[in-house]
VOBA-1610 file (N, C-alpha, C; in pm, whole numbers, padded with zeros to 5 digits, always signed):
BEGIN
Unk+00083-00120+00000Unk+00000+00000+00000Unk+00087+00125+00000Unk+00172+00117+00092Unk+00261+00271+00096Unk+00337+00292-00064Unk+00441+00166-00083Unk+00512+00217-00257Unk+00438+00160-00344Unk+00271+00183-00344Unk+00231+00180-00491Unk+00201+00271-00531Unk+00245+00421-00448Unk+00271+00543-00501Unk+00345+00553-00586Unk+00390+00620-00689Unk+00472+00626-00732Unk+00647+00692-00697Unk+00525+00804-00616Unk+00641+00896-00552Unk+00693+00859-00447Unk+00648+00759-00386Unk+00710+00690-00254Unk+00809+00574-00308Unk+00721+00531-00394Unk+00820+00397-00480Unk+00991+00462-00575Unk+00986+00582-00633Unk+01082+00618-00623Unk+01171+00659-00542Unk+01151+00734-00438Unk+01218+00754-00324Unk+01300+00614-00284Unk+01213+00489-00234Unk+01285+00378-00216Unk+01415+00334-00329Unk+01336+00318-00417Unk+01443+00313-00572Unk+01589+00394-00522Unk+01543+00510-00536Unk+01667+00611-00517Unk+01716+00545-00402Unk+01672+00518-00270Unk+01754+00501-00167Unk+01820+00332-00157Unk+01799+00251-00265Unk+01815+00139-00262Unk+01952+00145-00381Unk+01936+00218-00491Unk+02029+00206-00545Unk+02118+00382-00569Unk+02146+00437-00458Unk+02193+00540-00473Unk+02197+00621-00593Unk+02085+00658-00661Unk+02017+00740-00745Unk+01936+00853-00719Unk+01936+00942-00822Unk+01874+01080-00758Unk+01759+01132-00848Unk+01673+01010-00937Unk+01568+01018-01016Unk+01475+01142-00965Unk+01414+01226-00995Unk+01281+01329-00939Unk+01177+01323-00991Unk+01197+01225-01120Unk+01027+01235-01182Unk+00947+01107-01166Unk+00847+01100-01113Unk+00789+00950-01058Unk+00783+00894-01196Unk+00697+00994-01302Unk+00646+00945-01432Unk+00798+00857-01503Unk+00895+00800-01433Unk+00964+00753-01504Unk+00977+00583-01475Unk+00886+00601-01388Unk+00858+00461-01330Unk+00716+00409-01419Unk+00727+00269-01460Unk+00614+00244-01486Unk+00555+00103-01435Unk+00483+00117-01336Unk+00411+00007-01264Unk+00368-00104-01311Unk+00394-00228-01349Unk+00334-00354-01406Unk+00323-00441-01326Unk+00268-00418-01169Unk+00242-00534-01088Unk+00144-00604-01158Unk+00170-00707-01156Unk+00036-00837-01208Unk-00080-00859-01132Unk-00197-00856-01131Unk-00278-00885-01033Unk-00328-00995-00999Unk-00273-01080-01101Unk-00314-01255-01130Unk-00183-01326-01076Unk-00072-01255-01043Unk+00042-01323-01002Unk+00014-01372-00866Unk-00073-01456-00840Unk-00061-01492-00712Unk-00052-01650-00704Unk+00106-01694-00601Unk+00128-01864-00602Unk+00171-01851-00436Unk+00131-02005-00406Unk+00087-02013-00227Unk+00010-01907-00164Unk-00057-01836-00267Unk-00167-01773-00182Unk-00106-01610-00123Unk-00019-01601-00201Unk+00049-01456-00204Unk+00112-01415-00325Unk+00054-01270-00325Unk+00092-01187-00448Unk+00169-01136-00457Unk+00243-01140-00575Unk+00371-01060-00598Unk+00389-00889-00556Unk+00440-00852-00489Unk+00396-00696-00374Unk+00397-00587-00511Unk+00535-00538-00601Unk+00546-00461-00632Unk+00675-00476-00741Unk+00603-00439-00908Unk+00684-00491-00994Unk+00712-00343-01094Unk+00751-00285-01091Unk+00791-00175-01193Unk+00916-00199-01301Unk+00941-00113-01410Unk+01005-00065-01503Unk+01039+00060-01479Unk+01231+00056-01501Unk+01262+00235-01502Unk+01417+00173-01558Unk+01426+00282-01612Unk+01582+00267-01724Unk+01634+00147-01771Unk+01522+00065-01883Unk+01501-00012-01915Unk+01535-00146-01807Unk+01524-00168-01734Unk+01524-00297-01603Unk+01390-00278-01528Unk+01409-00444-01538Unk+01229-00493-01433Unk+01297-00466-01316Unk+01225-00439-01209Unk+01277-00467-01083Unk+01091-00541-00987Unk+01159-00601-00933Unk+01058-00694-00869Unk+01072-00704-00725Unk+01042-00615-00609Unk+01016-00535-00482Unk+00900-00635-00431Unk+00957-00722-00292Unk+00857-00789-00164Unk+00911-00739-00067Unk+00817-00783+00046Unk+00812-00740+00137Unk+00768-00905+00250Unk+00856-00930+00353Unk+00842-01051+00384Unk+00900-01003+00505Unk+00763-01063+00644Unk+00799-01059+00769Unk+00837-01154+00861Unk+00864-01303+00750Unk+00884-01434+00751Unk+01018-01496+00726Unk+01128-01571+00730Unk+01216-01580+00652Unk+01174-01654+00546Unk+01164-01650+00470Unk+01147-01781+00346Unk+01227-01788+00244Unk+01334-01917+00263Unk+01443-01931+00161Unk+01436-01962-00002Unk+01276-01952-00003Unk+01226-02015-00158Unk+01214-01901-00213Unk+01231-01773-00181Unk+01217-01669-00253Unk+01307-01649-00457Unk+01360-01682-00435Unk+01461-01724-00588Unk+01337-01789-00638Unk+01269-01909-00605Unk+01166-01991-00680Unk+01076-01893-00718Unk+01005-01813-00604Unk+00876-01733-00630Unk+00926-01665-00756Unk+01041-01568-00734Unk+01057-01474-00827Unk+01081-01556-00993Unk+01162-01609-00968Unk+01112-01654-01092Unk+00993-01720-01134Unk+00868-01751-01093Unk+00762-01769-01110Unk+00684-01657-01163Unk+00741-01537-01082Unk+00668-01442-01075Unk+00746-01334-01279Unk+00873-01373-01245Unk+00917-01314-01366Unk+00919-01378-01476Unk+00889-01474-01490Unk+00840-01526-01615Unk+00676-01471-01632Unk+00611-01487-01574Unk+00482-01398-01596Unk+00469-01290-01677Unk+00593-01178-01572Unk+00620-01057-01594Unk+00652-01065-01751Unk+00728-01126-01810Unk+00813-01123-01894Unk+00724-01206-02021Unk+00600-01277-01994Unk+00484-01316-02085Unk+00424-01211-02141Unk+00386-01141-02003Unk+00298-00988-02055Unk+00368-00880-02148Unk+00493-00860-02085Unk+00597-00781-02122Unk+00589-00773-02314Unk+00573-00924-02336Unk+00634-00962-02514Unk+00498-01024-02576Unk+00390-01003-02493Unk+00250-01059-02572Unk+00225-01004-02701Unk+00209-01059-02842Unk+00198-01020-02927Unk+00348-00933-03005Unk+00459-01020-02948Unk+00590-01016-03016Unk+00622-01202-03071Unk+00697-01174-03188Unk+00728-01308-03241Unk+00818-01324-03196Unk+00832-01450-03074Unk+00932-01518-03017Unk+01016-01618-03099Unk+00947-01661-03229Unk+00971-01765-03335Unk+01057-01691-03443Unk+01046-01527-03430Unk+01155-01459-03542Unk+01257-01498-03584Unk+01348-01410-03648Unk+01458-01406-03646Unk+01545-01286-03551Unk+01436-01210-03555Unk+01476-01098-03474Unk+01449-01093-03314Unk+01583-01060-03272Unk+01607-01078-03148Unk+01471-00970-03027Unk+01402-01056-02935Unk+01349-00961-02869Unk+01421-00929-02732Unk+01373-00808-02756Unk+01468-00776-02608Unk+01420-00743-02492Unk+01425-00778-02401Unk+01333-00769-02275Unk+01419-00706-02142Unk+01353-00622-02080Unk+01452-00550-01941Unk+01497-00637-01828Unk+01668-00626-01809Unk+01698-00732-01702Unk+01658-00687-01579Unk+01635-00832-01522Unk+01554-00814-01379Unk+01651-00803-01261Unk+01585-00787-01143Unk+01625-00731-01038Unk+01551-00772-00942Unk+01587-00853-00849Unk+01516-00860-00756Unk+01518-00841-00601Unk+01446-00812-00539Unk+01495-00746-00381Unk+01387-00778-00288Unk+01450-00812-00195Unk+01337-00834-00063Unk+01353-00738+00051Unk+01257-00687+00132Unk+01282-00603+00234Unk+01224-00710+00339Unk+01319-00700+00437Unk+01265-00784+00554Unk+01296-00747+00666Unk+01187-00754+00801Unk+01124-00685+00881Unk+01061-00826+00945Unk+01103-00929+00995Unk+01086-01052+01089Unk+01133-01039+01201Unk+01121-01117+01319Unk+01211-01114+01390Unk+01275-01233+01421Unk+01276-01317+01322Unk+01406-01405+01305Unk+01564-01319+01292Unk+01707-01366+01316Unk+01775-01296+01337Unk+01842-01272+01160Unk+01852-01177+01126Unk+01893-01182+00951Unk+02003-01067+00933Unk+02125-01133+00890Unk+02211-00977+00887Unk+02177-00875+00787Unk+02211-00765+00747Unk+02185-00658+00689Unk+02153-00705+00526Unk+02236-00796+00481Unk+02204-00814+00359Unk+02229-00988+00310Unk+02179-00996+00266Unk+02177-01187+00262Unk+02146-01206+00023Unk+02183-01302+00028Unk+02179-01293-00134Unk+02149-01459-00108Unk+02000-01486-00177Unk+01955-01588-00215Unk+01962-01653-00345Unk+02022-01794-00365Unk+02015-01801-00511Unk+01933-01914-00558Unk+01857-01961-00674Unk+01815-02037-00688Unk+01874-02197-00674Unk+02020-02137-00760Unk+02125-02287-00743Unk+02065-02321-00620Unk+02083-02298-00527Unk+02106-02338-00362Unk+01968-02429-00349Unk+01890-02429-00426Unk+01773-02506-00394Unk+01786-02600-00496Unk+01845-02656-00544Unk+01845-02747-00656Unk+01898-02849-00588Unk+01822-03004-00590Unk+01856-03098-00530Unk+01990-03143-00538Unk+02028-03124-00626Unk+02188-03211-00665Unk+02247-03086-00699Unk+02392-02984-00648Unk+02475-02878-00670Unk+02544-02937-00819Unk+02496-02757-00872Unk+02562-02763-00985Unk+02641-02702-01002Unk+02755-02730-01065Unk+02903-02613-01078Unk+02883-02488-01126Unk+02783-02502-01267Unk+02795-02429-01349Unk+02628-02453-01371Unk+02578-02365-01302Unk+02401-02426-01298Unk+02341-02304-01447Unk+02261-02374-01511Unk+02232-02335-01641Unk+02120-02259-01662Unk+02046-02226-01532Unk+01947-02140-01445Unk+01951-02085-01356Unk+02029-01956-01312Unk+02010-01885-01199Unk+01903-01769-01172Unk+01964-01707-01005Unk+01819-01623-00985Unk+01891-01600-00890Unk+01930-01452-00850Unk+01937-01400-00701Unk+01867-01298-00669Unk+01858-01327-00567Unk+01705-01247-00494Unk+01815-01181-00368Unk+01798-01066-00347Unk+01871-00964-00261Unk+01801-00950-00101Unk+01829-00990-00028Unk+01735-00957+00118Unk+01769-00834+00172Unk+01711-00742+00248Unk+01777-00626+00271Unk+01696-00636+00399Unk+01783-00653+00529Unk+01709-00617+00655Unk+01658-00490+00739Unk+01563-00463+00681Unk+01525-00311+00723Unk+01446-00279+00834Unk+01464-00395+00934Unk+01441-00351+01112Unk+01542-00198+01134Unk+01490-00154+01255Unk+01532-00119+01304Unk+01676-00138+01359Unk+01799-00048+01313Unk+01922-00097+01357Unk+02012-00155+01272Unk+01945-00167+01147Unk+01994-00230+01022Unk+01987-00131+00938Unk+02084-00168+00843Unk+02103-00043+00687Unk+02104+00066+00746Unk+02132+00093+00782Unk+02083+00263+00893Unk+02052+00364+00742Unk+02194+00357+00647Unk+02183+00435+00523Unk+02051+00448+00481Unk+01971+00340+00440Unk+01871+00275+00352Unk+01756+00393+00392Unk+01716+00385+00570Unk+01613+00453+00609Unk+01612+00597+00588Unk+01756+00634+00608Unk+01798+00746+00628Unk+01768+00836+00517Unk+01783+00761+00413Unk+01728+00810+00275Unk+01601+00813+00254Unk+01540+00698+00298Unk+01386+00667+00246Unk+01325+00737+00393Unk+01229+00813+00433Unk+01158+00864+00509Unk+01069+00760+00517Unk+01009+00726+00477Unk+00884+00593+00496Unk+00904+00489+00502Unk+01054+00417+00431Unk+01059+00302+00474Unk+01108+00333+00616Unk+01164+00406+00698Unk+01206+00443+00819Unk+01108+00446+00909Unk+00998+00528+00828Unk+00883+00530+00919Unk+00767+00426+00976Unk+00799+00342+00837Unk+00743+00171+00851Unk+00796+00054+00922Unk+00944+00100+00933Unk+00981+00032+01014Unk+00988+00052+01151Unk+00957+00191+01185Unk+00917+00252+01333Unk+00796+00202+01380Unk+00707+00214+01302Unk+00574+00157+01257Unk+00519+00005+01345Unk+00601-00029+01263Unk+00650-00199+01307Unk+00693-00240+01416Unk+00803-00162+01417Unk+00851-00169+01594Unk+00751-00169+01707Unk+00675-00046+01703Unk+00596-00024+01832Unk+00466-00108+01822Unk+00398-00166+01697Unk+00325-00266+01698Unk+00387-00373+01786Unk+00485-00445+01773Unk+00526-00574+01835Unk+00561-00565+01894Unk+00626-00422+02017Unk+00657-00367+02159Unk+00575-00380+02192Unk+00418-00305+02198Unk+00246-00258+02257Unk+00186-00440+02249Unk+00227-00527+02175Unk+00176-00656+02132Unk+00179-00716+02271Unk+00325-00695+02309Unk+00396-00776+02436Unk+00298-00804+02550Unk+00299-00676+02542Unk+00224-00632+02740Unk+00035-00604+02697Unk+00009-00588+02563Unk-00134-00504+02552Unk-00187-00637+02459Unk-00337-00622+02446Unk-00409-00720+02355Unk-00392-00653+02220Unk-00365-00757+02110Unk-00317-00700+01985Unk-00405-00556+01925Unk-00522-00573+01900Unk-00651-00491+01855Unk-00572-00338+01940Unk-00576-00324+02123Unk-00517-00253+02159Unk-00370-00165+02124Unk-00285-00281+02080Unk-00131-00238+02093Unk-00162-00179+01905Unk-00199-00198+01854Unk-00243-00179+01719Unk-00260-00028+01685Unk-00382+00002+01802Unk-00455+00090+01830Unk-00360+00253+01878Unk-00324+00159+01982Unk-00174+00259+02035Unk-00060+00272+01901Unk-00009+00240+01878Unk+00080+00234+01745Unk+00034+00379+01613Unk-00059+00341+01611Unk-00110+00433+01473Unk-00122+00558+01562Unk-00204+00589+01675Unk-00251+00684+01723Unk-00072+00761+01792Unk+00018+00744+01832Unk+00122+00736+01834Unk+00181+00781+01725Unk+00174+00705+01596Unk+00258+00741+01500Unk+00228+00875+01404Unk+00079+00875+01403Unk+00020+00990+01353Unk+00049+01119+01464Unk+00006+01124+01555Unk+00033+01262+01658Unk+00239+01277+01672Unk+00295+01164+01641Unk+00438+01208+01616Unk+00478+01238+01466Unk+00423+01213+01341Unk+00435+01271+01225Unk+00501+01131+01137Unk+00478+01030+01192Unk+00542+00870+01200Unk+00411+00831+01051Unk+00438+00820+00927Unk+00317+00783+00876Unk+00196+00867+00841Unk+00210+00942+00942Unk+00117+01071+00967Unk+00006+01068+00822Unk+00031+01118+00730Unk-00051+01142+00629Unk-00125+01006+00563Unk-00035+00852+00554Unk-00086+00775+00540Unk-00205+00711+00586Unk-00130+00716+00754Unk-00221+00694+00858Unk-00347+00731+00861Unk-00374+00827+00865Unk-00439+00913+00874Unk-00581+00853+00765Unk-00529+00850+00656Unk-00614+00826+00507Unk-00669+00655+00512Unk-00558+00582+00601Unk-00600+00460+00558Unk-00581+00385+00705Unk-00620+00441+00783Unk-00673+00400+00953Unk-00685+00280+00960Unk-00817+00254+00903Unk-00869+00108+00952Unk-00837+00035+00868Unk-00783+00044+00749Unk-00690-00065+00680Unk-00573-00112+00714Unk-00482-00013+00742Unk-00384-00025+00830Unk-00384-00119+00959Unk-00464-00119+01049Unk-00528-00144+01121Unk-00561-00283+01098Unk-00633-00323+00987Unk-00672-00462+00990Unk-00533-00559+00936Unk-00461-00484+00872Unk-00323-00582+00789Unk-00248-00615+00925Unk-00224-00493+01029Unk-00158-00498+01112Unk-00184-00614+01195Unk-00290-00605+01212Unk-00367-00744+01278Unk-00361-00867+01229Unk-00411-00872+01098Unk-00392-00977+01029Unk-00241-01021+01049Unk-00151-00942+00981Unk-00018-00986+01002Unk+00048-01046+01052Unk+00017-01003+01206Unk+00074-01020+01377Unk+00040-01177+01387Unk-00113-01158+01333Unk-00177-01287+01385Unk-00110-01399+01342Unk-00068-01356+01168Unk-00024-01450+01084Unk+00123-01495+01159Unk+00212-01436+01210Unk+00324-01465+01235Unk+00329-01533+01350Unk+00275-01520+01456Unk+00231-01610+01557Unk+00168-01680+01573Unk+00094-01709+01477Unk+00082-01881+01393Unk+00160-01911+01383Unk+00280-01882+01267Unk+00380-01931+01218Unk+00477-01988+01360Unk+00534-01877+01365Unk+00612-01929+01546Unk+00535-02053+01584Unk+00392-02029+01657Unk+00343-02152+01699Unk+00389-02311+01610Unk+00376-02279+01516Unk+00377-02395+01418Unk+00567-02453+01451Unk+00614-02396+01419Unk+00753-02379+01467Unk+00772-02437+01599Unk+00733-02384+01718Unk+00762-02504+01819Unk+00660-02566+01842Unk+00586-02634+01784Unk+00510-02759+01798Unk+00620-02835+01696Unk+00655-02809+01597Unk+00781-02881+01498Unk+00916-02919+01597Unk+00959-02841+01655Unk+01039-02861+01733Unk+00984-02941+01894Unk+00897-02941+01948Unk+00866-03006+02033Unk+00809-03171+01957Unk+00768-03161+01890Unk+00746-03289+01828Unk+00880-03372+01752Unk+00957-03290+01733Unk+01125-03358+01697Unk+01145-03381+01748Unk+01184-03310+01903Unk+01236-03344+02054Unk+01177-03523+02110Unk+01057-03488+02057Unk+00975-03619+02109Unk+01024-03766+02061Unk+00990-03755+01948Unk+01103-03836+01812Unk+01239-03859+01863Unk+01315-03755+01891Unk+01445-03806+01920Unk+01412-03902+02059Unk+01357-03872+02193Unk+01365-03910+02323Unk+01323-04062+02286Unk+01216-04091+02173Unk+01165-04210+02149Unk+01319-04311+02110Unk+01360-04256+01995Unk+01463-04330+01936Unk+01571-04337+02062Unk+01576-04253+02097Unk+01702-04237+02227Unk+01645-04404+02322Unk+01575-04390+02413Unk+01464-04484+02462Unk+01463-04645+02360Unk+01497-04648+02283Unk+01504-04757+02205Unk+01586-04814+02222Unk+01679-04717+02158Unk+01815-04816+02202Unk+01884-04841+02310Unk+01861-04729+02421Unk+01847-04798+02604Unk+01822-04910+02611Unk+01675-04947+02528Unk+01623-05084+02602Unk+01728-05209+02542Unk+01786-05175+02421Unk+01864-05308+02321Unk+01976-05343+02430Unk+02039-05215+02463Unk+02147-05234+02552Unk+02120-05280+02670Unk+01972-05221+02735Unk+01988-05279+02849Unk+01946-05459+02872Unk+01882-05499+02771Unk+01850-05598+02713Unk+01984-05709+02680Unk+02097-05665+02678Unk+02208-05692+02645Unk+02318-05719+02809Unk+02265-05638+02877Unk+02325-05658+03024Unk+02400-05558+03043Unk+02403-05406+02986Unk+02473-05326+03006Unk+02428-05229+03100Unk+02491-05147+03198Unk+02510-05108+03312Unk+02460-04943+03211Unk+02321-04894+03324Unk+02331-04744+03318Unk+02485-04610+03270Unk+02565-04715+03352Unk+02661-04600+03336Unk+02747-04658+03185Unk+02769-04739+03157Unk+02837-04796+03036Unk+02681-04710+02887Unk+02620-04723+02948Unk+02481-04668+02844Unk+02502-04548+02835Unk+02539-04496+02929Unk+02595-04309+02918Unk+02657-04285+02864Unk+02821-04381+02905Unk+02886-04346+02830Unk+02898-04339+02672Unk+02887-04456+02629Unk+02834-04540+02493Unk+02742-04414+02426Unk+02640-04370+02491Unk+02569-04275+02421Unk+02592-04151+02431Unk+02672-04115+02517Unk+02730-03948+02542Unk+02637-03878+02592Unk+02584-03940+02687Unk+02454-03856+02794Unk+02484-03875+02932Unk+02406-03804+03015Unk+02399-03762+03133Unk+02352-03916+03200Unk+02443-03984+03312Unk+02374-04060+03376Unk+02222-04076+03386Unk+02196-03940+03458Unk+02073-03865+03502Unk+01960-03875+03400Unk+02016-03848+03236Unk+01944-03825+03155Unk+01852-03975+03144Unk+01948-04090+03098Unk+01934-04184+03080Unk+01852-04281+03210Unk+01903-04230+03300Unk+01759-04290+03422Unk+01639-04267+03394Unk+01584-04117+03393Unk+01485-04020+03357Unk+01374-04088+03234Unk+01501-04155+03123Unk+01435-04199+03027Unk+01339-04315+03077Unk+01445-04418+03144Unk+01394-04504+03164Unk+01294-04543+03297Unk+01296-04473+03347Unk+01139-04447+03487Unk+01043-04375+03405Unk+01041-04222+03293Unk+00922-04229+03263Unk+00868-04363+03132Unk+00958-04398+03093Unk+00863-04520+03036Unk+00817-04629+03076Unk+00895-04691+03231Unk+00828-04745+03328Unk+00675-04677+03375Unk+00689-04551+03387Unk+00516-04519+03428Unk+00423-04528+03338Unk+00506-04477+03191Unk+00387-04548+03082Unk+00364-04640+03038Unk+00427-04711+03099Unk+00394-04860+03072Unk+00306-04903+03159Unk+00326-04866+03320Unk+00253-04879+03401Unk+00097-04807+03410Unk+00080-04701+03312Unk-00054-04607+03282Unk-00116-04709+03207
//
């Protein structure tokens, strides 16, 4: 919502690739509106000095990003040449792409990370005959400092952001939400956006939050259910050994655990056995 301005979307441009463009009209917007795969749309796709550039926004880590984009730029690049002869002789020429992620998670991500498609290809290729790098740019708070410093709104979005998931902590989301905007508008934080698009703002914010603490949740139930898995397999082979005539402490050793641990195992599966 904020860079499908134009004039906001240049500003970022400029502050992403140290450029000093002033006329928005030099941008020309071709987000797809049909580009949508897993149930999310491609954020923000423009043309300017002949190059696509292809702009998300992800509060998630997700290492498949190289896949999306090229999903997403072949699309781009259908529309781009519809009603050009690909079968010519004559060469068509199409604007090289660019791709960039802004990220704002609170997984830990250094300032700049470069994703490539190789890296997802089951078997490494030396010389892979399809690439794709996708640029991450961590634009929390405390990161790129340059980046914000330039862009006023991405600075301000990421202030934005901040005090949402501070007010989240201690307040009920709807509340900390509530506080955030009202906050950011009376400090000049968003101010004019805010202002215009309140209760939209408002509901993404929500939505968002919600979405990510799902995610987390999902995350340690994955990890508590691994944990479980391992204690089982661990517990298995206790019993072979002890089955074998081997001494608690020879089982420790042998397995590189805690005496303690290895008792523990074996009394609670005595009680469930006994349940």
């Amino acid at each position: 919502m904020l860079f499908s301005d134009k004039k906001e979307l240049l500003e970022l441009y400029n502050a992403v690739n140290d450029t000093t463009y002033t006329d928005p009209e030099l941008l020309e917007i071709n987000t797809l509106e049909n580009a949508i795969y897993m149930g999310i749309k491609n954020d923000v796709s423009f043309l300017i000095a002949f190059r696509l550039y292809l702009y998300e926004h992800q509060s998630t880590w997700n290492p498949n990003m190289p896949l999306r984009d090229l999903l997403y730029v072949a699309d781009e690049y259908s529309a781009l040449t519809e009603g050009k002869n690909l079968y010519g002789k004559k060469m068509v020429k199409i604007p090289a792409p660019h791709f960039l992620v802004f990220y704002n998670g609170e997984d830990e991500c250094p300032d700049r990370v470069v994703l490539k498609l190789s890296d997802m290809y089951q078997k490494k290729e030396e010389h892979p005959s399809l690439e794709l790098e996708v640029i991450v740019l961590n634009v929390n708070i405390g990161h790129n400092e340059k980046l914000p410093e330039a862009c006023k709104t991405l600075h301000d979005y990421a202030e934005y952001t901040d005090r949402v998931r501070k007010y989240a902590k201690v307040l009920p989301l709807r509340a900390a939400v509530e506080r955030a905007v009202m906050e950011c508008i009376r400090e000049g934080i968003l101010e004019e956006f805010l202002r215009r698009n309140r209760a939209e703002a408002m509901k993404v914010s929500i939505y968002e939050y919600d979405a990510q603490k799902h995610i987390r949740m999902e995350r340690e139930e994955a990890k508590e259910e691994g944990y479980r898995e391992g204690q089982a397999m661990l517990l298995q082979i206790i019993r072979k050994k002890l089955e074998k005539g081997k001494s608690i402490a020879q089982i420790a050793e042998e397995l590189e655990q805690e005496e303690k641990t290895v008792k523990e195992l074996i009394h609670k599966n005595q009680m469930d056995a006994d349940d």
